[in-house]
N, C-alpha and C positions, 0 to 999 in steps of 0.2 A: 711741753710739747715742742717737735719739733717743725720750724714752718719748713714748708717745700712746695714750691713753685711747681705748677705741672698745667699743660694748657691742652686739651684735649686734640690739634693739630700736631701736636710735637711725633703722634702714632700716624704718620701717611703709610697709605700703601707703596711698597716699592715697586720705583720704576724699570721698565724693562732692563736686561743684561747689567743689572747694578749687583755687584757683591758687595756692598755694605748692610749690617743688619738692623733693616727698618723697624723690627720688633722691640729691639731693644729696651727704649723706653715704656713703653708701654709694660715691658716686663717688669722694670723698674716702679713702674708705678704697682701693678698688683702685689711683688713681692714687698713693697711699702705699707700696702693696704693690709695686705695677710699678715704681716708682723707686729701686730697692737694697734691700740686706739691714738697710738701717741705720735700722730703726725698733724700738724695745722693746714690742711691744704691750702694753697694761694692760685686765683686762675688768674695770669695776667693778659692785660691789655696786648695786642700785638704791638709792634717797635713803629711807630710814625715813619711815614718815607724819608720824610727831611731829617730824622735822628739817624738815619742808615745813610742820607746821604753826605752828609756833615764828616762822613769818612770813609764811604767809598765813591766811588766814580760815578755821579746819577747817571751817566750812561750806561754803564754797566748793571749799575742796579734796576733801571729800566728794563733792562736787558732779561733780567730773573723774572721781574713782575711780569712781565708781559710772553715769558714761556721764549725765547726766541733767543736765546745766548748760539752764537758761532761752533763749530763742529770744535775748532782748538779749546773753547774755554769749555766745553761739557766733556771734553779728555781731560783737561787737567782737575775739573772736579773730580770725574769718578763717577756720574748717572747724568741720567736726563734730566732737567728740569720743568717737573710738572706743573700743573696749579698747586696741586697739594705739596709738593715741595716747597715752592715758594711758599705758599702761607706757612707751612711748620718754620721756615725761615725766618719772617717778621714773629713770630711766637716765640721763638727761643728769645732772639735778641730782646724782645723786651720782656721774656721771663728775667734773663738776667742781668735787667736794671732794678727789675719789680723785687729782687732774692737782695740784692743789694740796698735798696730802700728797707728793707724788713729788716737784715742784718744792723744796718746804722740804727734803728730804733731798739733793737733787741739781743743785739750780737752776731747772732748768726740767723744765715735761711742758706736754704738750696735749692739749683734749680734743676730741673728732674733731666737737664738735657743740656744743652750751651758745653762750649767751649771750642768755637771754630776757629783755632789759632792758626789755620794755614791761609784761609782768604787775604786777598792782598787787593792794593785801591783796586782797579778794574779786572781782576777777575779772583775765581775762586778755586780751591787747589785740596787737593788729598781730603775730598769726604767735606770739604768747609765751602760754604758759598756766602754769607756774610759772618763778620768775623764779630761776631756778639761781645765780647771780650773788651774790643776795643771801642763798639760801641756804645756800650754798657759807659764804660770810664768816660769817656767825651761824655757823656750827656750829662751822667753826675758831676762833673766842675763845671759843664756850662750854665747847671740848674743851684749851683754852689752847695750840692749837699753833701761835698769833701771835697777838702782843697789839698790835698794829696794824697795819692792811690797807687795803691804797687798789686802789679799782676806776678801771683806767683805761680809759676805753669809746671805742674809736673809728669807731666807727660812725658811717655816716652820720647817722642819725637819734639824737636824744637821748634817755638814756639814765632817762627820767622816770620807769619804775616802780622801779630799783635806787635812784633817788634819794629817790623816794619814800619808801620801804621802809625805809631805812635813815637817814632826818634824824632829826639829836638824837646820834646814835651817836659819839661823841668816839671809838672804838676804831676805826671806819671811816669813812675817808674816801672821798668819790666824784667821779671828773672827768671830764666830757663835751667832747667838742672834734664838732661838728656843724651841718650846715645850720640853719643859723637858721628859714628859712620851709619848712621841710620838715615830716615828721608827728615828733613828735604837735603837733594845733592848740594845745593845750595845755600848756608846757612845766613842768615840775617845777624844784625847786631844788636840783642837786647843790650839791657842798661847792667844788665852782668849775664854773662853765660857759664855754666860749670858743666861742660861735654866730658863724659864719662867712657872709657871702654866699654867693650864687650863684654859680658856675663859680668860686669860686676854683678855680685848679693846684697844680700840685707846691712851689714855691716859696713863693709866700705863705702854703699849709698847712703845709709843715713851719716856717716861720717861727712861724708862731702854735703852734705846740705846743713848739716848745724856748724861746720867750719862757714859759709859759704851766705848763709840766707841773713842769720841775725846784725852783721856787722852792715849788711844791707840796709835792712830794716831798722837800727835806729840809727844809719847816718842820714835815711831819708825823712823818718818820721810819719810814715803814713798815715792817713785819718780811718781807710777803707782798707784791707785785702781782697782781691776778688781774687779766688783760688781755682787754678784748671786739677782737678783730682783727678787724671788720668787714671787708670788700672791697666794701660799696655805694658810699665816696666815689670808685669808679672811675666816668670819664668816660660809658664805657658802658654802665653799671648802669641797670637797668628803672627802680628807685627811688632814684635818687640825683643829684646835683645838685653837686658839688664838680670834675668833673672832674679827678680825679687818674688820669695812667695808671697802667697796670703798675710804670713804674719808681717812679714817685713811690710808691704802696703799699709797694713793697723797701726802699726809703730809710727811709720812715714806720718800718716794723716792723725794721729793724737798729739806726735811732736809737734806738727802745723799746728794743731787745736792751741795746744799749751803753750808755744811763743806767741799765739797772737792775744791768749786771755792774759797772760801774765803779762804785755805791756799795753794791757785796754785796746786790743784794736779789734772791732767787730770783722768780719769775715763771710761773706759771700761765696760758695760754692757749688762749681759748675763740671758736669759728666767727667766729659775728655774723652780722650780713645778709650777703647777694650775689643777684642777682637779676638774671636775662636770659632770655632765649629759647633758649636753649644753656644748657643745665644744667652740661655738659662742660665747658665754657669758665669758670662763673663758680665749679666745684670747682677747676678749674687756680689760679684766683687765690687761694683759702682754701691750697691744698695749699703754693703758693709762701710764702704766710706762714709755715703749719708750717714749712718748712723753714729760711726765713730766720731765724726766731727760735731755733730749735734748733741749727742749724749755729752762727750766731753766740756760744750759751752751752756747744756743745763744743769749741768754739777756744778762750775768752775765760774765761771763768768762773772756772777757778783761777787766772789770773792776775790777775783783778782789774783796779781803774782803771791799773794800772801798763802793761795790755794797750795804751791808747786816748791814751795822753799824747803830745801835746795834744789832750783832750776837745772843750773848746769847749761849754759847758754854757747856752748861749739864745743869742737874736738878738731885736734888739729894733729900732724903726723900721717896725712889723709896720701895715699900711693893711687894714682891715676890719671883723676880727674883734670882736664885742662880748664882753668878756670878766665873768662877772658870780662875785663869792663869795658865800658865804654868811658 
C-alpha cells in the first residue's frame, strides 16, 4: 500500500480573478482513488499556529488566519485569501509533517498537495502562502524525529523561500535543480543550486542531478528526504521551460526513489508546481509521480542498495548547468 496524505480542505473553492488551479488536488485525489485499492489514505491534523509560526512572521501569519493580508502581499501570492484558503493552508503544512512521520516509520508517504517553496518569513509569493516545506523540517528536529533533513526540490522554478527560510541551519540541508531564467527574478541561496538552461530534455537533466544530488547527500547524511516532485519541468507546462517529457519526469522521480532506498533514507513527497490548460492532464502527471515513487519503495525498500546493484551513483561530462554551494 501506498500511504498518501490528503485532507479534505486541501479542494477550496477558488477565489475571485485567481488563475491558479484549485481543482487540482482534488483531481489528484479521484484519479488516486480510480486507480486501485492500493493507496493507505492518511487525514491529517491541521499544522498548530506556533508550528507556522516558529518560521514565518506571526504577524504575517496572523495576517492569512484572520483573511486581512495588504493589497502588496495578496499580488505577490497570486489570489485572495479566503477562510478556505487559509484552512487548505494550515492542511497542507501539516499534511506534510504527518507524509513525513509515516515515511520515517515506513519509508515513504505522500502528500496529496504541499510544496510551497516560494513563501518567505512575512509574506507569501507565486501560488505559496506558508511555506510547508520548511515547516514540516523545523518541527521534525524540534520534535527530534531526525536530526538531519535535506529538501530536495525539483521543481521547475527555484526553491528561494525554503532556502531562504532555512540558511544557517547546519540540521537542514536544501537542493534546487531549476531553470535558471525562470521565476523567481530573484534567486535565493540554497545549500547547493544546479540552474540549468532553457529546453534542457531528459538526458542532460537527469545528468545534472545524478552528477549534482548524491555527492550531496552523503556528505550530509541525511536521516529524512522531504521531496518537492514538481511536474513543471514538463515540456508542456504553462510555466516551465526545461522540456522534460512524461518519461523523462518517471526516470527523474524512480532515480530519486532508488538513491534514497539504496542508501536507507526514507522519503517524504510533496505535489509542487504543474500547470496547463487541462487541469486533468497536469493531475495525471503529479498522480504518475505518486506512484512511481511509491511503487518503487514497496518493491525496493527492504531490500535496500542490494535491490539496485549496479547503482551507478552520477554522471559527469554534464554541458549547461550552473551549479552553485553555499
Amino acid at each position: 500500500m501506498i500511504a498518501v496524505v490528503h485532507h479534505p480542505d486541501y479542494v477550496a473553492p477558488a477565489p475571485a480573478r485567481s488563475t491558479y488551479q484549485w481543482n487540482k488536488n482534488g483531481l489528484i485525489r479521484d484519479l488516486l482513488r480510480d486507480g486501485g485499492d492500493d493507496i493507505d489514505w492518511v487525514e491529517p491534523a491541521p499544522c498548530p499556529t506556533r508550528w507556522i509560526e516558529a518560521v514565518h512572521d506571526p504577524d504575517y501569519v496572523a495576517e492569512v488566519l484572520e483573511c486581512r493580508l495588504p493589497p502588496e502581499k495578496t499580488r505577490r501570492i497570486g489570489f485572495p485569501v479566503t477562510a478556505a484558503v487559509a484552512k487548505r493552508s494550515q492542511a497542507v503544512a501539516g499534511g506534510t509533517h504527518r507524509a513525513a512521520l509515516i515515511a520515517l516509520k515506513q519509508g515513504f508517504a505522500a502528500n496529496s498537495a504541499g510544496g510551497s517553496h516560494h513563501a518567505l518569513h512575512a509574506t507569501g509569493a507565486g501560488y505559496c502562502i506558508f511555506n510547508d516545506l520548511a515547516i514540516a523540517a523545523d518541527r521534525l528536529i524540534e520534535e527530534s524525529a531526525a536530526k538531519r533533513i535535506l529538501i530536495v526540490d525539483c521543481d521547475v522554478h527555484q526553491g528561494d523561500g525554503t532556502a531562504s527560510l532555512l540558511a544557517g541551519r547546519t540540521e537542514i540541508a536544501t537542493y534546487s535543480i531549476h531553470a535558471e531564467k525562470n521565476f523567481p527574478a530573484r534567486k535565493a541561496r540554497s545549500t547547493l543550486d544546479v540552474a540549468l538552461p532553457d529546453a534542457t530534455g531528459n538526458d542532460a537533466y537527469l545528468a545534472a542531478l545524478k552528477a549534482s544530488l548524491p555527492p550531496l547527500i552523503d556528505g550530509f547524511g541525511p536521516e529524512l528526504i522531504l521531496y518537492q516532485a514538481g511536474v513543471d519541468p514538463f515540456g508542456g507546462d504553462r510555466l516551465g521551460r526545461l522540456n522534460l517529457t512524461l518519461d523523462g519526469l518517471i526516470r527523474r522521480d524512480r532515480w530519486i526513489a532508488r538513491t534514497a532506498i539504496s542508501r536507507r533514507i526514507p522519503l517524504a513527497s510533496v505535489v509542487g508546481g504543474g500547470y496547463g490548460v487541462d487541469a486533468l492532464e497536469v493531475a495525471r502527471r503529479h498522480v504518475a509521480a505518486i506512484r512511481t515513487l511509491g511503487r518503487a519503495f514497496e518493491k525496493h525498500w527492504l531490500q535496500g542498495e542490494e535491490a539496485f546493484l549496479p547503482l551507478g551513483r552520477g554522471a559527469t561530462g554534464v554541458d549547461g548547468p550552473t551549479i552553485t554551494q553555499s
